[in-house]
N, C-alpha and C positions, 0 to 999 in steps of 0.2 A: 504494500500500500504506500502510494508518495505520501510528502506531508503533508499534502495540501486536500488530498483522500482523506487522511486522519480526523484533519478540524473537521472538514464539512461533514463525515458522520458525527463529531460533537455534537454540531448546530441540529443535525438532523434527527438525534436519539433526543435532544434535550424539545423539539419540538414534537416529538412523540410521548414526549414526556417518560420516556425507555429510559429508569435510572439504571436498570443493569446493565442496559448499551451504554446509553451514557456514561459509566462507571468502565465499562471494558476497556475508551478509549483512553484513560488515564491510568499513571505511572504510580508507583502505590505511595510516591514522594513527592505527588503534584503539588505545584503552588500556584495558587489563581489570585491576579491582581486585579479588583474593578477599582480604576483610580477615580471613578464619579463618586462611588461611595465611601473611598478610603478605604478599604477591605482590601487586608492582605489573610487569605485563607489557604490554610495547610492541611492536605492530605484528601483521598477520594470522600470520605464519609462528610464532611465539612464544605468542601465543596458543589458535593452535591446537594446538602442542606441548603445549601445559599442559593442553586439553583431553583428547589424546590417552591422555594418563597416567591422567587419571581412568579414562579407558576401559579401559586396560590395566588397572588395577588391579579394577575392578567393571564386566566387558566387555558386563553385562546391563543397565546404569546405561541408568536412564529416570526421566525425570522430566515429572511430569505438572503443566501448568498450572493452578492452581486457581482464578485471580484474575486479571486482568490490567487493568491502567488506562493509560490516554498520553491523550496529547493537545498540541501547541504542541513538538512536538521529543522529547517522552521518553514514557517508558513502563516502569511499575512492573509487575515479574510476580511471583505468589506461587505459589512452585515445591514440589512432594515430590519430592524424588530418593530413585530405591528402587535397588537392584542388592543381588550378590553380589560378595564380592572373595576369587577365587581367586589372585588374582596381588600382588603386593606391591605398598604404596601408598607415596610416595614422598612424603616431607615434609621442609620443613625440618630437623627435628630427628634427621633419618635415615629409613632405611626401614622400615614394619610390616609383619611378614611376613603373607602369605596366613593369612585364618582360615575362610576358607569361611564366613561368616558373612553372613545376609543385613539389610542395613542399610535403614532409612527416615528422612530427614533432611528437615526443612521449611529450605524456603531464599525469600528474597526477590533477586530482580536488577532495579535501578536501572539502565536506557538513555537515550543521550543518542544522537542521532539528527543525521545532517545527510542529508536527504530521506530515501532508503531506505538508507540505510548507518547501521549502528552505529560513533558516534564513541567511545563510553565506556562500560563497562559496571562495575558494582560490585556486587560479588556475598556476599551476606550468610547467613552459613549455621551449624547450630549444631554446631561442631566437635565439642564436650563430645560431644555425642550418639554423633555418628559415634564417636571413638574409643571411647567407652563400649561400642557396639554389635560393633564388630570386636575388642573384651577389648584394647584399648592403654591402658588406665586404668579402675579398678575402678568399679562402679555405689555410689550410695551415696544414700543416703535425709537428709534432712535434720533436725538434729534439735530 
């Protein structure tokens, strides 16, 4: 499997909501970076927890690959994560409650690979939007 095969069964076990797929593509040392939330998480069971939540919170969350590059151990994916979030999202700075609102957020994820296991994943993504879109901080035009 390249690495660029690797990620995109991630994105596509985690959109199956498949935590054992999900779980298979990672290294039993993985460390997963989402620098929107500040979350540095160690190990499959924890990571996958982290996962989980997103789910919980937008249970329809899918994200479609647009882009994807690897090669030499890594692999760059350029991700739309779409859903609804009827369920409450779960952030550092507390919980937002359910808005029924349905969200589109452009994300990149950075893989580091040891053969077909994901050692490290960092995941970049545009917070501002997401709350903007779920009404947790008002929209505003620039002036």
């Amino acid at each position: 499997m390249s690495s660029t095969d690797v990620a995109c069964e991630n994105v596509d076990a985690f959109n199956a909501g498949d935590w054992d797929r999900f779980r298979a593509t990672l290294a039993d040392d993985c460390v997963y970076d989402e620098l929107a939330t500040q979350r540095h998480i160690e190990g499959p069971d924890a990571i996958i927890d982290a996962n989980r939540g997103w789910k919980e919170a937008f249970p329809d969350a899918y994200g479609s690959v647009k882009r994807a590059i690897g090669g030499d151990g890594t692999a760059t994916v350029e991700v739309t994560w779409e859903g609804t979030q009827p369920g409450p999202l779960h952030t550092p700075g507390g919980d937002i409650p359910p808005s029924s609102r349905h969200v589109e957020v452009k994300a990149v994820q950075v893989f580091d690979l040891e053969g077909d296991k994901i050692r490290e994943v960092h995941h970049y993504f545009d917070m501002m939007g997401l709350m903007q879109q779920v009404g947790a901080m008002p929209t505003g035009t620039a002036a």
